[in-house]
PQR file of N, CA, C, O and H, with PARSE charges and radii, in Angstrom:
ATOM      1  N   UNK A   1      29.148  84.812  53.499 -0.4000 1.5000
ATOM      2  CA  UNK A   1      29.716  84.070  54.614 -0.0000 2.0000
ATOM      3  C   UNK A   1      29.625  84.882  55.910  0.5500 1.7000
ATOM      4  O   UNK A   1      29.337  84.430  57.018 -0.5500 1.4000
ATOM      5  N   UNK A   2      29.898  86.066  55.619 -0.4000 1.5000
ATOM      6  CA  UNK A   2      29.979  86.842  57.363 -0.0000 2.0000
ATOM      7  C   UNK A   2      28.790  87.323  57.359  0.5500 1.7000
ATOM      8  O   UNK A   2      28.685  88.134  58.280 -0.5500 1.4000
ATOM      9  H   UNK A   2      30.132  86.434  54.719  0.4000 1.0000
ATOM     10  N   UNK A   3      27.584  87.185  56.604 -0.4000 1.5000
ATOM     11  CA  UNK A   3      26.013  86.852  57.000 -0.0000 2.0000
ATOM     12  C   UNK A   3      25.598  85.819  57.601  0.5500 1.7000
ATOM     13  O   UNK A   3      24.720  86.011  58.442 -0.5500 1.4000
ATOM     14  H   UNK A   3      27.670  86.527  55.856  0.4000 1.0000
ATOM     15  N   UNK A   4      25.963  84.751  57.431 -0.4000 1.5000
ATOM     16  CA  UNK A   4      25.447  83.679  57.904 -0.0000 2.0000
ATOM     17  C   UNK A   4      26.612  83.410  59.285  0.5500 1.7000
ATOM     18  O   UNK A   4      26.206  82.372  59.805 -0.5500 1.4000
ATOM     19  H   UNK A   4      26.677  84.596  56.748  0.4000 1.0000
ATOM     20  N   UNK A   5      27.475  83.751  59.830 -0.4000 1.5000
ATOM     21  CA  UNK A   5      27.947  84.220  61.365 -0.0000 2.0000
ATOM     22  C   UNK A   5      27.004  84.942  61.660  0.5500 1.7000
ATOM     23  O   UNK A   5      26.008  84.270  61.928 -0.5500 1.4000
ATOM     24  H   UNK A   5      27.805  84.595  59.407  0.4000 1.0000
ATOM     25  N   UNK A   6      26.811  86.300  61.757 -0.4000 1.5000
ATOM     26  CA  UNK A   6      26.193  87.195  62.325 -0.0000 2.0000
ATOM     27  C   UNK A   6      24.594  86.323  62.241  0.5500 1.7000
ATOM     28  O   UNK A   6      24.011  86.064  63.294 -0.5500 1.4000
ATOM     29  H   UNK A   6      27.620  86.846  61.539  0.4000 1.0000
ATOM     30  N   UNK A   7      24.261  86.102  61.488 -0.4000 1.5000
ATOM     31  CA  UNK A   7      22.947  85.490  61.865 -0.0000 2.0000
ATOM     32  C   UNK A   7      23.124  84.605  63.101  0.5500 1.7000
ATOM     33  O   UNK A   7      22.546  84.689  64.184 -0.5500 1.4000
ATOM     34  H   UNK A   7      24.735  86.312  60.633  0.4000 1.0000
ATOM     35  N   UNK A   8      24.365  83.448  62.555 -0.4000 1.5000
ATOM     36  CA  UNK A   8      24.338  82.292  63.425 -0.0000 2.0000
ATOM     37  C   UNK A   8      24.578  83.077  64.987  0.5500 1.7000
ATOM     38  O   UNK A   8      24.339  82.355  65.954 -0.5500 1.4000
ATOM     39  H   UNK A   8      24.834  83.380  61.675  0.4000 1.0000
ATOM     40  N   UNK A   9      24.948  84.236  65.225 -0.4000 1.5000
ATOM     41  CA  UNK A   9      25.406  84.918  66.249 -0.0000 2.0000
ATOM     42  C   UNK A   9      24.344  85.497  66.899  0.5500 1.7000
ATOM     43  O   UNK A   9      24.578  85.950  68.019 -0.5500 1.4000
ATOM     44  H   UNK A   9      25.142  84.823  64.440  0.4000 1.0000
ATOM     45  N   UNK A  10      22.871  85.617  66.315 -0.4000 1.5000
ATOM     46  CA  UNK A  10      22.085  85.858  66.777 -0.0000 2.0000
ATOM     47  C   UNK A  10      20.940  84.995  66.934  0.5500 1.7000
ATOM     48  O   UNK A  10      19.832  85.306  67.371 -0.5500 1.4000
ATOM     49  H   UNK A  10      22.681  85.249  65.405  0.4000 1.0000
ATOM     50  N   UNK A  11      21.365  83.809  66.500 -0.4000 1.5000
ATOM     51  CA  UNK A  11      20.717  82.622  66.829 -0.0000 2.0000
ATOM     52  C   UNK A  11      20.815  82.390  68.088  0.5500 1.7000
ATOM     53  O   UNK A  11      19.854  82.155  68.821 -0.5500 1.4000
ATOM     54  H   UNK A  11      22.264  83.556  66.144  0.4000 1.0000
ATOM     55  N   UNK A  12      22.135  82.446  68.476 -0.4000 1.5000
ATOM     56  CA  UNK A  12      23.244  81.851  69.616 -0.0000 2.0000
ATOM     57  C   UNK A  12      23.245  82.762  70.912  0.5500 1.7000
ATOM     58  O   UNK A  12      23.388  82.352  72.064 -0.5500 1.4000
ATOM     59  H   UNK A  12      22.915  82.637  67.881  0.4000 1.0000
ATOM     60  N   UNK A  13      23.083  83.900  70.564 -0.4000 1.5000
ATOM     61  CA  UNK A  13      22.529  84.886  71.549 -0.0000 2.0000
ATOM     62  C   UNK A  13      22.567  84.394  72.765  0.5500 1.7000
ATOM     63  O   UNK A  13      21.583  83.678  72.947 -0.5500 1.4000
ATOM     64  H   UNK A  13      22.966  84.233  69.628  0.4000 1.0000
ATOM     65  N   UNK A  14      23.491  84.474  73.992 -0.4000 1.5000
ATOM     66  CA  UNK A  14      23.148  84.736  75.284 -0.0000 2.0000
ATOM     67  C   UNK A  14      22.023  85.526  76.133  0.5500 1.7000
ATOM     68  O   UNK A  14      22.127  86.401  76.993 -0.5500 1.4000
ATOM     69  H   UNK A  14      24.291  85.056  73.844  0.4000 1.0000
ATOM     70  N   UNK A  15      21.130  85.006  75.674 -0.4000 1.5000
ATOM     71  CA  UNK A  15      19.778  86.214  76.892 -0.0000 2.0000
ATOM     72  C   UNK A  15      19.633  86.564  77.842  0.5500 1.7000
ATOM     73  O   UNK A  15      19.002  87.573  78.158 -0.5500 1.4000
ATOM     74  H   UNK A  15      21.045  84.294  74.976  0.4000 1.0000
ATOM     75  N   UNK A  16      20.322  85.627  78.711 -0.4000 1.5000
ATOM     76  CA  UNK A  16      19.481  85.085  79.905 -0.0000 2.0000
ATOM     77  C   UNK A  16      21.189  85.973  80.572  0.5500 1.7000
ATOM     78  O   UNK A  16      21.450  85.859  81.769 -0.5500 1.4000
ATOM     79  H   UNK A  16      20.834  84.808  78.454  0.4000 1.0000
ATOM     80  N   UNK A  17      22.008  86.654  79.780 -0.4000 1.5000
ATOM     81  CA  UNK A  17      23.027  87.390  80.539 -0.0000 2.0000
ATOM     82  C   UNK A  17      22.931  88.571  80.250  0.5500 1.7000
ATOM     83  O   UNK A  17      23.913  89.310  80.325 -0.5500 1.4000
ATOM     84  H   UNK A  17      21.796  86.746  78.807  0.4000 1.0000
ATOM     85  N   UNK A  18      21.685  89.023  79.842 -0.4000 1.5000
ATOM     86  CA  UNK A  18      21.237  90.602  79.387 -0.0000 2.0000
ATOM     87  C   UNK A  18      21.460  91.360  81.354  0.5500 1.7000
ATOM     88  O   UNK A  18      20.884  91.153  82.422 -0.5500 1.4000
ATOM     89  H   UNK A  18      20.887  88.423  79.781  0.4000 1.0000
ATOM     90  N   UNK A  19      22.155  91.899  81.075 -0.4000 1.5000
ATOM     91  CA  UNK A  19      21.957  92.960  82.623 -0.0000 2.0000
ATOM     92  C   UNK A  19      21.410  94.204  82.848  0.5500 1.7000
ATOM     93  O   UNK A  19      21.772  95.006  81.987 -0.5500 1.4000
ATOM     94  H   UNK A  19      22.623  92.068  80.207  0.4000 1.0000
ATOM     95  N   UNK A  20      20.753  94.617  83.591 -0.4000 1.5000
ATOM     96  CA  UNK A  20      19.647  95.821  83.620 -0.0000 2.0000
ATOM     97  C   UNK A  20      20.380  96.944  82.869  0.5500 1.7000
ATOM     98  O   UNK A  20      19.748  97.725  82.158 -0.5500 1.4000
ATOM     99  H   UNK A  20      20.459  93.965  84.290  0.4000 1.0000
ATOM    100  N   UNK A  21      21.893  97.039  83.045 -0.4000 1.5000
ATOM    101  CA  UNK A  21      22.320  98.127  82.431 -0.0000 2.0000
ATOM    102  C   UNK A  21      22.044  98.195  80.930  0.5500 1.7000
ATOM    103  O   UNK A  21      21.426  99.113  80.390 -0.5500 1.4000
ATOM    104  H   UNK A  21      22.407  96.405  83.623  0.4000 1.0000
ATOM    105  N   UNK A  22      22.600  97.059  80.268 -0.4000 1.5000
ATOM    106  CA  UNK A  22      22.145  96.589  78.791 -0.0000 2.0000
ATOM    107  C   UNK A  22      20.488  96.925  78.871  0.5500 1.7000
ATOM    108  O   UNK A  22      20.214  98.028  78.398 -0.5500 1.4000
ATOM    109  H   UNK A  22      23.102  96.314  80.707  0.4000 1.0000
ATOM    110  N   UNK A  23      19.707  96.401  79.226 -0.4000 1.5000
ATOM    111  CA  UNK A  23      17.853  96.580  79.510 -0.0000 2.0000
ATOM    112  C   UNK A  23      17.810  97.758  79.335  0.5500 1.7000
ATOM    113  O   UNK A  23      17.122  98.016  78.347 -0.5500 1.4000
ATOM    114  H   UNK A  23      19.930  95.505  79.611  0.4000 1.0000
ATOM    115  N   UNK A  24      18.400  99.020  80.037 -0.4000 1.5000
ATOM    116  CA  UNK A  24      17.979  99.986  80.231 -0.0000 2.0000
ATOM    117  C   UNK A  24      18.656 100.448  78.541  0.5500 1.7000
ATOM    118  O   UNK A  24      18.304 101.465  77.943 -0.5500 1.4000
ATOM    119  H   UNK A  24      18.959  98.811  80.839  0.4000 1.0000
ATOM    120  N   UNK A  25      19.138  99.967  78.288 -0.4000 1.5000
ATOM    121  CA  UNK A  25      19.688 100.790  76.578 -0.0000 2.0000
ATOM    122  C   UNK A  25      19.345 100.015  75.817  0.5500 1.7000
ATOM    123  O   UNK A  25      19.920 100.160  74.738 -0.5500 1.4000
ATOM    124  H   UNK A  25      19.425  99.140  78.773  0.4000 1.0000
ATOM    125  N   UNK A  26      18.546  99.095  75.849 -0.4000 1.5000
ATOM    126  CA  UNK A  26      17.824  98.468  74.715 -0.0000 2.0000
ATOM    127  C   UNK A  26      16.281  98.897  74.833  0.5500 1.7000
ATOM    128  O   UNK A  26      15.506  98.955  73.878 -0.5500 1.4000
ATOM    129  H   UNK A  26      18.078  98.977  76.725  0.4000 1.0000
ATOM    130  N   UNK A  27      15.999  99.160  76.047 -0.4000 1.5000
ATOM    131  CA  UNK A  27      14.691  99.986  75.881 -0.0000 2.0000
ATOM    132  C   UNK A  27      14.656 101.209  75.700  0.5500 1.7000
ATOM    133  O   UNK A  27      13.582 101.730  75.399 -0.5500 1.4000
ATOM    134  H   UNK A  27      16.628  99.113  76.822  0.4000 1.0000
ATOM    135  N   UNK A  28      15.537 101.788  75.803 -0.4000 1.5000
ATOM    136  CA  UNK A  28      15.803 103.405  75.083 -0.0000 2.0000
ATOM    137  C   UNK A  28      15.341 103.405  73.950  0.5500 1.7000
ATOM    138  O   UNK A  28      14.290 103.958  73.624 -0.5500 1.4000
ATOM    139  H   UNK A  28      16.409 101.365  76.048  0.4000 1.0000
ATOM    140  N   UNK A  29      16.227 102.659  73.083 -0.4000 1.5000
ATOM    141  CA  UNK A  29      15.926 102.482  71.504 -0.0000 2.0000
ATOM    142  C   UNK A  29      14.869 102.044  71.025  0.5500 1.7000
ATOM    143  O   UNK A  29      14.274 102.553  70.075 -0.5500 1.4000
ATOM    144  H   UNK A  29      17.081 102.210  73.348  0.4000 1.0000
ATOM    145  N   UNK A  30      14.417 100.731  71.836 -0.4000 1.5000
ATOM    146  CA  UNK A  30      13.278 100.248  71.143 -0.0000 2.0000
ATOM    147  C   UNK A  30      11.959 101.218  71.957  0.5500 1.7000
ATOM    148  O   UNK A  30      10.828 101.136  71.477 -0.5500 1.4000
ATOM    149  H   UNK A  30      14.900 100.317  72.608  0.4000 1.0000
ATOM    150  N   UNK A  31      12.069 101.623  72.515 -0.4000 1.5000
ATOM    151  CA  UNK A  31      10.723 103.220  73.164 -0.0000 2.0000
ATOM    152  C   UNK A  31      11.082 104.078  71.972  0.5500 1.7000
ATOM    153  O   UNK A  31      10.007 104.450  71.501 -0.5500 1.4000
ATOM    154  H   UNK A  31      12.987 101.689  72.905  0.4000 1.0000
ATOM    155  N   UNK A  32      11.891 104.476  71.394 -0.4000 1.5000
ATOM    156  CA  UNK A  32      11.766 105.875  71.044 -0.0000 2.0000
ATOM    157  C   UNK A  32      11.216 105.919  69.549  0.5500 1.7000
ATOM    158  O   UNK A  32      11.148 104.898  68.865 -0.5500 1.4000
ATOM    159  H   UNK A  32      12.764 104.174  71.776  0.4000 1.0000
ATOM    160  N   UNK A  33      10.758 107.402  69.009 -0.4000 1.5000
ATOM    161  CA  UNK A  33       9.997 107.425  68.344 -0.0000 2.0000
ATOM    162  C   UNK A  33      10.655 106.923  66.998  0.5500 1.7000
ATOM    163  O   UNK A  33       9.779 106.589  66.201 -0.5500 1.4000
ATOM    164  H   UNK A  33      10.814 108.232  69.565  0.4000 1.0000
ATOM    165  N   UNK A  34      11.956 106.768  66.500 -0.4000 1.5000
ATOM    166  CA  UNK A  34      12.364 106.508  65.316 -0.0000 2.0000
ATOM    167  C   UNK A  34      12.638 104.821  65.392  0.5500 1.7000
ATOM    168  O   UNK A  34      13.264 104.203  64.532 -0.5500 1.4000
ATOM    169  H   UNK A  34      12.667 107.039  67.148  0.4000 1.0000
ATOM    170  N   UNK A  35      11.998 104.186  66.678 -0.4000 1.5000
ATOM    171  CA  UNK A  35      12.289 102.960  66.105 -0.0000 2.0000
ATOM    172  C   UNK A  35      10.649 102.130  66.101  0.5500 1.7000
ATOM    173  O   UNK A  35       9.838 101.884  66.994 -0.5500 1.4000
ATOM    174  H   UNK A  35      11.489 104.688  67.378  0.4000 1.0000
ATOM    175  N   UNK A  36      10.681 101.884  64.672 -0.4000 1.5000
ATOM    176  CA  UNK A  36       9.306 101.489  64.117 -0.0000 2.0000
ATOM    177  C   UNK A  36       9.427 100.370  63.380  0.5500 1.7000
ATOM    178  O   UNK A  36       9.710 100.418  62.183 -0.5500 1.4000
ATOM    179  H   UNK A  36      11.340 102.084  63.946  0.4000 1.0000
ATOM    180  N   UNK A  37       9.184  99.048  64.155 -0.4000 1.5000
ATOM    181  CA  UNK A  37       9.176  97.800  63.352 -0.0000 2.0000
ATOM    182  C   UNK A  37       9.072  98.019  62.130  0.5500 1.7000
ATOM    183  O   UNK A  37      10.034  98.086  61.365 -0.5500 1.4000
ATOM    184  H   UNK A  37       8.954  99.009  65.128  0.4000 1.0000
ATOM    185  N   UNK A  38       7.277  98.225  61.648 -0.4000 1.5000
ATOM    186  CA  UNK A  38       6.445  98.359  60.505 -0.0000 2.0000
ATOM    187  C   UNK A  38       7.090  99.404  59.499  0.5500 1.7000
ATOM    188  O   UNK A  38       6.956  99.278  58.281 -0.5500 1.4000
ATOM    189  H   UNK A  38       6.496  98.170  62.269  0.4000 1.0000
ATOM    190  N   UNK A  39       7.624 100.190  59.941 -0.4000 1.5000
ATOM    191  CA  UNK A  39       8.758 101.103  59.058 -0.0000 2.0000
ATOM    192  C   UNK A  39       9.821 100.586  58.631  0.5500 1.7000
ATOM    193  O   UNK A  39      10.055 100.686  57.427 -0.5500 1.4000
ATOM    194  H   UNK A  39       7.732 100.293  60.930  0.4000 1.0000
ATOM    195  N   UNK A  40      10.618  99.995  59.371 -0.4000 1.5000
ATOM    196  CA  UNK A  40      11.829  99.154  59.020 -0.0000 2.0000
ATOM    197  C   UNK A  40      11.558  98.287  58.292  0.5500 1.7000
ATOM    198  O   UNK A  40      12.490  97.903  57.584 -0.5500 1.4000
ATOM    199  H   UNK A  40      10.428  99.914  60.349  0.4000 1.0000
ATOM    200  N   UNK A  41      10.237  97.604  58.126 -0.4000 1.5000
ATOM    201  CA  UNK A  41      10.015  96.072  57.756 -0.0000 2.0000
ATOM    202  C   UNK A  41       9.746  96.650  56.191  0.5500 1.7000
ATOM    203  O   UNK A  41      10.118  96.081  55.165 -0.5500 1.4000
ATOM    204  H   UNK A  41       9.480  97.916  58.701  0.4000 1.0000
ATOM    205  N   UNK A  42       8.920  98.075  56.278 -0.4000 1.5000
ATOM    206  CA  UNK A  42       9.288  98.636  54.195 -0.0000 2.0000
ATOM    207  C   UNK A  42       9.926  99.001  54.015  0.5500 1.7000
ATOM    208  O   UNK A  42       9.773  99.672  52.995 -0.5500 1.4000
ATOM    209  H   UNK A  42       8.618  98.537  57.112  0.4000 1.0000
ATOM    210  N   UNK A  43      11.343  99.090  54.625 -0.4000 1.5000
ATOM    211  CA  UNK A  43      12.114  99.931  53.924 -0.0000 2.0000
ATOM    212  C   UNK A  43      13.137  98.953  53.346  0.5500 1.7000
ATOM    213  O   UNK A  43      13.626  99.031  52.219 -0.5500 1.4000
ATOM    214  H   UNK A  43      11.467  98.544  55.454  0.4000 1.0000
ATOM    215  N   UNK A  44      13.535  97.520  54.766 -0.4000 1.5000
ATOM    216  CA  UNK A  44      14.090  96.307  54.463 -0.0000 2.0000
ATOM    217  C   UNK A  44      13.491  95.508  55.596  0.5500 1.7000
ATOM    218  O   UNK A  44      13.257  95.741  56.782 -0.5500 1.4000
ATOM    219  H   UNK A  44      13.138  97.456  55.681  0.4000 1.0000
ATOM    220  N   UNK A  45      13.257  94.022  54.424 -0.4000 1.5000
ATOM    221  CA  UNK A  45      13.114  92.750  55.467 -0.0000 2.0000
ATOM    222  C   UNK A  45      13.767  92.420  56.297  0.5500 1.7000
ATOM    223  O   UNK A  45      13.172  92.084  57.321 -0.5500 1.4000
ATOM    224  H   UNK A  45      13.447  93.834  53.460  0.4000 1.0000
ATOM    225  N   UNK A  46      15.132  92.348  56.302 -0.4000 1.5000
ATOM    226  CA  UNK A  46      16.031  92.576  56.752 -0.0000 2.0000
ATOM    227  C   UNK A  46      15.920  92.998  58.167  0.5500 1.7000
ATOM    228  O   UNK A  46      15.782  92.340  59.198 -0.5500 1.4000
ATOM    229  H   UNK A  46      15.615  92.621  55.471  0.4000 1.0000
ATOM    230  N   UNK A  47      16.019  94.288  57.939 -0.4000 1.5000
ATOM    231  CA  UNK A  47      15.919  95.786  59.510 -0.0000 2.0000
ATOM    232  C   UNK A  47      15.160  95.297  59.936  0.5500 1.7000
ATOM    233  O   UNK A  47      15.519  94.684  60.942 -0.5500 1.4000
ATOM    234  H   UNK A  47      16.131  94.822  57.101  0.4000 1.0000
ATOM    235  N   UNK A  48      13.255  95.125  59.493 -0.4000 1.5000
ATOM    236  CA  UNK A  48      12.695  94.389  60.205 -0.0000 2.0000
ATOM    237  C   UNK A  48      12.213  93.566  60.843  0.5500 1.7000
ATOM    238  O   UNK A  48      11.329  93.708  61.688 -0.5500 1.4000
ATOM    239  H   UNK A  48      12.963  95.623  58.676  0.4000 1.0000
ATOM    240  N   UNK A  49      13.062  92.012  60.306 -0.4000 1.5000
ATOM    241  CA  UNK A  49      13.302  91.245  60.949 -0.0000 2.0000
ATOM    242  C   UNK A  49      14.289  91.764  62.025  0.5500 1.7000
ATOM    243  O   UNK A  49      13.691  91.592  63.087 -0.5500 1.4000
ATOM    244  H   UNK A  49      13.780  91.896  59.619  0.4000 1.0000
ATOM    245  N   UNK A  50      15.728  92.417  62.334 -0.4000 1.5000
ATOM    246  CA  UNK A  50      16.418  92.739  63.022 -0.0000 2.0000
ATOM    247  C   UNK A  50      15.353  93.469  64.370  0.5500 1.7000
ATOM    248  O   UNK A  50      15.505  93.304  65.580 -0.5500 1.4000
ATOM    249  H   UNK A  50      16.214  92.557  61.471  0.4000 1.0000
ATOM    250  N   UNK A  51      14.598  94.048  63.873 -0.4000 1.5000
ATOM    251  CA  UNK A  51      13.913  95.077  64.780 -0.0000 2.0000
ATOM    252  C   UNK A  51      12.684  94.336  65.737  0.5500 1.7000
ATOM    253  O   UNK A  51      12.163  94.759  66.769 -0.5500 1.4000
ATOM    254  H   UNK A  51      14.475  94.182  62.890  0.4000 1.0000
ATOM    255  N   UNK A  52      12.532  93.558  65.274 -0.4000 1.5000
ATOM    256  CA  UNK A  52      12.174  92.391  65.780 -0.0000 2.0000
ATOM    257  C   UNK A  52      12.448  91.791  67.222  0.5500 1.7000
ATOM    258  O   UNK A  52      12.110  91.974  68.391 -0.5500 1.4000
ATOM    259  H   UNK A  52      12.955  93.214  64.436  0.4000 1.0000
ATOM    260  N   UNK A  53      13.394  90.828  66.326 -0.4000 1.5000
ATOM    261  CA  UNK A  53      14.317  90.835  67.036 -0.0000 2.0000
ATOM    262  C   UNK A  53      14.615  91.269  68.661  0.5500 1.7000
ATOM    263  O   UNK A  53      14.424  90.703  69.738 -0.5500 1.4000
ATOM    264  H   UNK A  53      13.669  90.679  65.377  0.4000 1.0000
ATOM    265  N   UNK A  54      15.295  92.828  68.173 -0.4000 1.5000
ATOM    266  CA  UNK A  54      15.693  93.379  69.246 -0.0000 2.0000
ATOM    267  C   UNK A  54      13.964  93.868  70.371  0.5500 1.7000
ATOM    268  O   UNK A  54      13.792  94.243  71.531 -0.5500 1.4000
ATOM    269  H   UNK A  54      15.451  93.288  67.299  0.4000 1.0000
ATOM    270  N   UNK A  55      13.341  93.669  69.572 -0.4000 1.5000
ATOM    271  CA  UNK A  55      12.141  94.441  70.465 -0.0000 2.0000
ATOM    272  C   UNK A  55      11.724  92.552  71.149  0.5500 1.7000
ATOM    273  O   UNK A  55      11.725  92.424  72.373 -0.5500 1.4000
ATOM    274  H   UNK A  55      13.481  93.365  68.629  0.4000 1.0000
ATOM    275  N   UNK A  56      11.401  91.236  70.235 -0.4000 1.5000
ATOM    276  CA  UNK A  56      11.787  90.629  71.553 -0.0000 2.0000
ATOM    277  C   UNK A  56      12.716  89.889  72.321  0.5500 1.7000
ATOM    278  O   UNK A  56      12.454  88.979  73.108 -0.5500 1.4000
ATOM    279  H   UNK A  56      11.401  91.340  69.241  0.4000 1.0000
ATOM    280  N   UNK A  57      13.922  90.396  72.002 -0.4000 1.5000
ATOM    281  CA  UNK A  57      15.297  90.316  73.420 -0.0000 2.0000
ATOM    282  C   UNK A  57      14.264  91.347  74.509  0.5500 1.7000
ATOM    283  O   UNK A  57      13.694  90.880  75.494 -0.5500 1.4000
ATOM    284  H   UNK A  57      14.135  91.135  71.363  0.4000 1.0000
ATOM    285  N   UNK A  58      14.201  92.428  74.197 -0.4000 1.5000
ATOM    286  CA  UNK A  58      13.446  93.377  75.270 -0.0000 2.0000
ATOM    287  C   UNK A  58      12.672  92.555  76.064  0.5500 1.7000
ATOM    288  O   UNK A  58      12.853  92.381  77.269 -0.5500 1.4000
ATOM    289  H   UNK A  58      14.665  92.808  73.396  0.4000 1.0000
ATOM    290  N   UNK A  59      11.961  92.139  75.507 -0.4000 1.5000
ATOM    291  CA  UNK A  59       9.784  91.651  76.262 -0.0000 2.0000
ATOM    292  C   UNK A  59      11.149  90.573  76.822  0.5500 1.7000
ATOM    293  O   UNK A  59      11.756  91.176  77.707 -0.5500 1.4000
ATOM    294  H   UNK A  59      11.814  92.280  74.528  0.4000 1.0000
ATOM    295  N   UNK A  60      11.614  89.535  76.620 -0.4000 1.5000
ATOM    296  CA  UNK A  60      12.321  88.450  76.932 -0.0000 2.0000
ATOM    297  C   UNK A  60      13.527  89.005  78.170  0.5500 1.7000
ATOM    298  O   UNK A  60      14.024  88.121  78.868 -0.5500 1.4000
ATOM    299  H   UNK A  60      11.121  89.046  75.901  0.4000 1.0000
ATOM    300  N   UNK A  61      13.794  89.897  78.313 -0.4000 1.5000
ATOM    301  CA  UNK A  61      15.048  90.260  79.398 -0.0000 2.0000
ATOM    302  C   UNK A  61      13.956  90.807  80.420  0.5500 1.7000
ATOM    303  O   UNK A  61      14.201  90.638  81.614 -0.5500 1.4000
ATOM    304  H   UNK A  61      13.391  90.615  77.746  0.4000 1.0000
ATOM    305  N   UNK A  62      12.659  91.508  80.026 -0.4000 1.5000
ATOM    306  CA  UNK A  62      11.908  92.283  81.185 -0.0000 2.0000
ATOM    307  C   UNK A  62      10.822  90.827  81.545  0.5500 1.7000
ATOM    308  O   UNK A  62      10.183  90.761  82.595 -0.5500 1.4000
ATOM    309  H   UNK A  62      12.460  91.644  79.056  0.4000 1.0000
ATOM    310  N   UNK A  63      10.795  90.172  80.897 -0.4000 1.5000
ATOM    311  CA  UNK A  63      10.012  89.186  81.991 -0.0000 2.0000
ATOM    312  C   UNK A  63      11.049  88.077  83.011  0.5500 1.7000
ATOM    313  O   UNK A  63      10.788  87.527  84.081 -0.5500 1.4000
ATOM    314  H   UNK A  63      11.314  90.225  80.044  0.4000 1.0000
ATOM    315  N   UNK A  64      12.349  88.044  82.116 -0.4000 1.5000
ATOM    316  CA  UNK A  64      13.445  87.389  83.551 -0.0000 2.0000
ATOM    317  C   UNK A  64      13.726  88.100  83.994  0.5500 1.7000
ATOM    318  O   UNK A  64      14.906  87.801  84.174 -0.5500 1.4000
ATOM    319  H   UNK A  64      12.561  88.491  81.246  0.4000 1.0000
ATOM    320  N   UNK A  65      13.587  89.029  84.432 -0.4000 1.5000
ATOM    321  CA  UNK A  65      14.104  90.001  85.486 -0.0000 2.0000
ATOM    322  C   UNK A  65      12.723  89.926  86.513  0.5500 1.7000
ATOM    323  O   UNK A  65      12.804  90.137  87.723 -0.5500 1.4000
ATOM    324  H   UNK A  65      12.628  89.272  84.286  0.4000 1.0000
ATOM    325  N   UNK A  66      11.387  89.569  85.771 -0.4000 1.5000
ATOM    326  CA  UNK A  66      10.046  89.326  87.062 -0.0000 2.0000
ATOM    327  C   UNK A  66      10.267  88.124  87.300  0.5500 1.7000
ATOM    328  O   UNK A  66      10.077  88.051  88.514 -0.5500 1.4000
ATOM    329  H   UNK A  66      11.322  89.398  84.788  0.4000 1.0000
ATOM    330  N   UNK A  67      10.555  87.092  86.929 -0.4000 1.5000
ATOM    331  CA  UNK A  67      10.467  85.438  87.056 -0.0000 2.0000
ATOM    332  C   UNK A  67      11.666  85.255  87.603  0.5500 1.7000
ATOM    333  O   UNK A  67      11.776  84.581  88.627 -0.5500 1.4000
ATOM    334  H   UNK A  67      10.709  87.152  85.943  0.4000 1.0000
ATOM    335  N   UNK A  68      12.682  85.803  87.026 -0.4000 1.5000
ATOM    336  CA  UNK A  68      14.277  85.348  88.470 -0.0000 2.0000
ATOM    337  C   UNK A  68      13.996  85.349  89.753  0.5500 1.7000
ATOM    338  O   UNK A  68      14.023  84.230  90.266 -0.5500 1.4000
ATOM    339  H   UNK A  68      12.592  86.350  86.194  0.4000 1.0000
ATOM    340  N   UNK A  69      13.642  86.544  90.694 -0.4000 1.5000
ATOM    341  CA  UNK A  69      13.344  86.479  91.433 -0.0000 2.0000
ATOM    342  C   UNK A  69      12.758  85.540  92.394  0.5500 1.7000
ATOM    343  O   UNK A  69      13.266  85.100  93.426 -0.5500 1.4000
ATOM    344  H   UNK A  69      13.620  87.453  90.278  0.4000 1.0000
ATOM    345  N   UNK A  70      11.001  85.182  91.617 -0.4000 1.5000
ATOM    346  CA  UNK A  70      10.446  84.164  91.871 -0.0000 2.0000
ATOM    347  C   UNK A  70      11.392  82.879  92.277  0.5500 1.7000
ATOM    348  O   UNK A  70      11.487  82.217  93.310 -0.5500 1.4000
ATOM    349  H   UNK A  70      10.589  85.540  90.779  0.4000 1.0000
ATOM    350  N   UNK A  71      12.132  82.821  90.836 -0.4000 1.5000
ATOM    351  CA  UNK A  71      12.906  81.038  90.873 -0.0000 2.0000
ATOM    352  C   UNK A  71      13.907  81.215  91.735  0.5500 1.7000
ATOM    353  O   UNK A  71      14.853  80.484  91.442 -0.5500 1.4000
ATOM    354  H   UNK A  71      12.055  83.360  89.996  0.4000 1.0000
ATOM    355  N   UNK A  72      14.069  81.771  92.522 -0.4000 1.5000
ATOM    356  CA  UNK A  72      15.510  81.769  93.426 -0.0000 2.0000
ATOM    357  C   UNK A  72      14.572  81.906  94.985  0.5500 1.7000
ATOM    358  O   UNK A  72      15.167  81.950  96.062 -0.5500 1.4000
ATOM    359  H   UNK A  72      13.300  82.365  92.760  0.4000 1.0000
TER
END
């Protein structure tokens, strides 16, 4: 049961309220050398689906931060 929240919680995900400060610490993690999709994805499906994931919230917060601009 508190799998299927946390999933549904990342279904539900607010993106589009990611703020550069958050950006700047989600690209920390997902740059650095211990975070490796393809590693996570053998060790668990799981992690690497999660890792996923978080790598595209990343690509997804750094292209609204080029396109906001534009739309305003």
């Amino acid at each position: 049961m508190a799998d299927m929240k946390f999933l549904d919680r990342l279904k539900t995900y607010e993106k589009d309220l990611i703020t550069p400060a958050m950006l700047s610490k989600i690209k920390k993690i997902t740059e650095s050398a211990e975070f490796n999709v393809e590693a996570m994805t053998r060790a668990s499906k799981a992690a690497g689906g999660l890792a996923r994931w978080c790598y595209a919230i990343r690509l997804y917060a750094e292209a609204q931060n080029k396109v906001k601009p534009l739309l305003e």
